[in-house]
N, C-alpha and C positions, 0 to 999 in steps of 0.2 A: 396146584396142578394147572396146567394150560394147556386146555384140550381146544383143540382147532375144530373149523367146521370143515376143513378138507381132509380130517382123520376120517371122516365118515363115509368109507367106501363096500363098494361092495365085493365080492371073491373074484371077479371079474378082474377088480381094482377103481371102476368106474364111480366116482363123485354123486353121493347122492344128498347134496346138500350147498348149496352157494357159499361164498366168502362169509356171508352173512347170517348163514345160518336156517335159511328157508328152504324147502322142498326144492331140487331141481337135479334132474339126472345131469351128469357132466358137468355138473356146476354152475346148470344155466335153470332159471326160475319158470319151473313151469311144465319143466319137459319131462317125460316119463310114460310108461302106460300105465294104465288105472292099477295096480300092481305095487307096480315101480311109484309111481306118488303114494302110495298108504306105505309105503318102506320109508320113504322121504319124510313123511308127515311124522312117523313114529322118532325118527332120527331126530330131526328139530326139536320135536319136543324133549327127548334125553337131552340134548346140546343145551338147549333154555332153561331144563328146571333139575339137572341134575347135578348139578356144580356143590351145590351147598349140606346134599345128603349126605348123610354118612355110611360108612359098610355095610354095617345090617339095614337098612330103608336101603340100600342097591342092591343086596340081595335078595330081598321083597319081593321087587321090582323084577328082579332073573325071573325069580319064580312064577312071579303072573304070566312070564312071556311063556314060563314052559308049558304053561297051561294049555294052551294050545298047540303045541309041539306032538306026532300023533307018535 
C-alpha cells in the first residue's frame, strides 16, 4: 500500500500534513490553529506508525478514536 502524506485532508479538502509527513495545514509546516495542529499531530503520526499494522490493530486504533466521539 502507498499511502501519501497529501492523502491526509480535511472535509474542506485542505492538506493537513507536508510532503513529508509533518504537521502543517496546506501543506506548509507549522501552520494551523491549536486545533488544526492536534489534527496534524494525530495524522503524522497514523502516516509514521501505521504502515506495518495489520486490520485488527487499525481497528483498535478506530476504536480508541471513537472514544471520544460524543
Amino acid at each position: 500500500m502507498d499511502i501519501k502524506a497529501s492523502q491526509f485532508v480535511t472535509s474542506s479538502g485542505r492538506r493537513v500534513l507536508t510532503d513529508d509527513g509533518i504537521q502543517g495545514m496546506g501543506g506548509e509546516a507549522g501552520v494551523g490553529s491549536t486545533t488544526e495542529k492536534k489534527q496534524g499531530q494525530v495524522a503524522s503520526a497514523i502516516f509514521a506508525n501505521c504502515e506495518s499494522l495489520d486490520n485488527k490493530q487499525l481497528d483498535e486504533i478506530i476504536e480508541w478514536v471513537r472514544l471520544f466521539k460524543s
